[in-house]
Structures are given as structure tokens and as C-alpha cells.
Steps between C-alpha positions, in 0.01 A plus 500: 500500500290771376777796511743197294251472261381877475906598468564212216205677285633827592833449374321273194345869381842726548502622852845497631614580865869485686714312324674369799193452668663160615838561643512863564575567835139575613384237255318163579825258501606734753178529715449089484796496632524688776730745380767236414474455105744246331415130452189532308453126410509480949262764495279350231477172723382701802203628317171361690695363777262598663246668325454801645130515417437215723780593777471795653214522269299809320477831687296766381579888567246675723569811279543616147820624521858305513575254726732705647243740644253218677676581808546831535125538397402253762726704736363806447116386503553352812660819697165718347302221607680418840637819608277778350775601200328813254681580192482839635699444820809364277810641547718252363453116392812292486516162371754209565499191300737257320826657295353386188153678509653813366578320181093418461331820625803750369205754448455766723344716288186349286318703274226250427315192651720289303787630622370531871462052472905534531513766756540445884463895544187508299307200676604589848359876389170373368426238765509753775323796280222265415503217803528212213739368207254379216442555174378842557846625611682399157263685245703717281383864655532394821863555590469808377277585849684812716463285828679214343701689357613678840521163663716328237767757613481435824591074428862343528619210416774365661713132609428339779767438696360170644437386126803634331665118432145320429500284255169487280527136405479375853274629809161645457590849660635669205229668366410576864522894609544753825332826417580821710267728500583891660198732587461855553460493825860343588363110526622216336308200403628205297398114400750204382304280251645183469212293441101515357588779146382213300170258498605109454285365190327216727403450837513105515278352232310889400627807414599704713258757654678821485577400112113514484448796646782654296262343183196687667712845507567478127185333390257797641644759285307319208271232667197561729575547886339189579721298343718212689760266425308203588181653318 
């Protein structure tokens, strides 16, 4: 209700955007749709049918980057946690996801922070240079680092061949992820997220708790460390 509103009083004071912004091909008639734009009056009636806030309900990214990356960041924290991975013992790190995550995270090059939000090369670089995917990793200088920079070369993103006829609008695997990773020494490790690369809002009646300790994360970098959710 609040982006309606904030858009209405946008275009109110003479910002424009895509003039086709509803039926372009990778507009929202076609994305409420599921990829099948043409009766808008049938598509108009489907609208909260269910409400999608309610069913399958909020998720909230674990990381500040693109949906798109959640699991190949999980992936990748996982095999440094699990398996002993160092950015330094990188050979190669190839990623296979869903055909349309090339469309989303089409840079494989970033020059800034910015840019490195809508990069799967950049935030598969940073997490295993730095062990973590916060705020930290997207400042503006910081994709300019030489061992991110190294290890951005190193990424590839490719199809799945599992995942190559998924269709977003139905199963909860799409955004899911198998990550390769190649190391110097001639092994291979890898990890298939399909699940846990985002945080439900609520656990039963309360929030959840890994959406207050994302809260704690973000809060410390300007509150005191003794500060809690609850408090």
C-alpha cells in the first residue's frame, strides 16, 4: 500500500518510468500471469485470490543482495563452513540455477556495491573473501578489492539441467541453487540449496527468530551491543 501510494505522488510531481510498464513482455500483466498475458479483466478477478501475503506468506532475504543470489550465498557459506573452503584454494566456482536467473543477475562484472546487489559473480566472490554477505560487502570501494576481484573471474553461471523447464509460478525450488566449487588441489565440492535462503516473517504467533537476529546484525552498526529485540 505504501509503494501504491509513494508511486501515485511520484508520478503527481513528474517522474515518469516505462511506458509499457503493464503489458510489456517482462511487465506485471505478464508476471501475474504466469507468463500467459491476454484476458486482463480474468486476470484482474484473480487478484487476492489468495493473497499472497497471507499464503505462502512474507519471506525475508537473509542477504542484501537479489533474491537470486540467497542460494548460491547459502551454498557457498556452507562448503567454507562444512568442508574447510578458503577463497585462496579456488580454482573455479560454477553455479547452476533456474534459466531465468541470468535475466536478474546479467552482471558479471560490477564496478560498485550497487552494482555488485545484481551480481551472482560478485556475491559468491565476496562471501568467500570475507566469510559473510552483509552490508559491509556492498559499500561502493569494496568491489574494487584485488581478491574479489580475482575471484569474480573465477564464477560461472550456468542452467541447470534439472531446472531448465521450472516454472516460477508454481513449486518453491526455483530460486533454489547447486554450486560447484573446483580447488587447486584437483577436489570438487558442491551444495544444492533448495530450501532455508530466506527467513519466514513469523514463527506461529512471534516473529520469527532468525528475522531478529537479522534486526540485531543491522541494528549494531548504530545501536549499542547490548541491544535486543525483545529489549
Amino acid at each position: 500500500a505504501r509503494g501504491g501510494i509513494a508511486a501515485a505522488m511520484l508520478a503527481r510531481d513528474g517522474f515518469v518510468g516505462a511506458p509499457d510498464v503493464l503489458e510489456n513482455p517482462h511487465g506485471y500483466v505478464h508476471a501475474f500471469s504466469g507468463g500467459k498475458p491476454g484476458d486482463y479483466d480474468a486476470q484482474a478477478a484473480k487478484l487476492g485470490k489468495p493473497l499472497e501475503i497471507l499464503d505462502p506468506g512474507l519471506a525475508f532475504k537473509i542477504f542484501p543482495s537479489n533474491f537470486h543470489t540467497q542460494a548460491g550465498v547459502v551454498a557457498v557459506l556452507t562448503m567454507m563452513r562444512e568442508d574447510g573452503v578458503k577463497a585462496a584454494d579456488v580454482d573455479s566456482v560454477l553455479c547452476l540455477t533456474n534459466h531465468m536467473t541470468k535475466h536478474s543477475l546479467w552482471n558479471d562484472n560490477p564496478q560498485t556495491g550497487l552494482e555488485g546487489k545484481l551480481s551472482l559473480h560478485y556475491c559468491v566472490a565476496a562471501a568467500l573473501v570475507d566469510g559473510q554477505l552483509e552490508v559491509e560487502q556492498f559499500y561502493e570501494d569494496r568491489a574494487q578489492n584485488p581478491a574479489v576481484r580475482a575471484l569474480i573471474k573465477r564464477v560461472t553461471l550456468e542452467p541447470h539441467p534439472a531446472m531448465a523447464n521450472l516454472d516460477f509460478t508454481k513449486g518453491k525450488d526455483f530460486l533454489g541453487m547447486e554450486v560447484v566449487i573446483k580447488l587447486k588441489n584437483g577436489k570438487t565440492v558442491s551444495r544444492h540449496i533448495k530450501s532455508g535462503f530466506s527467513v519466514p516473517g513469523v514463527d506461529g504467533d512471534r516473529v520469527h527468530a532468525e528475522l531478529n537476529d537479522k534486526l540485531v546484525r543491522n541494528a549494531r552498526r548504530v545501536l549499542p551491543q547490548t541491544l535486543r529485540p525483545e529489549a
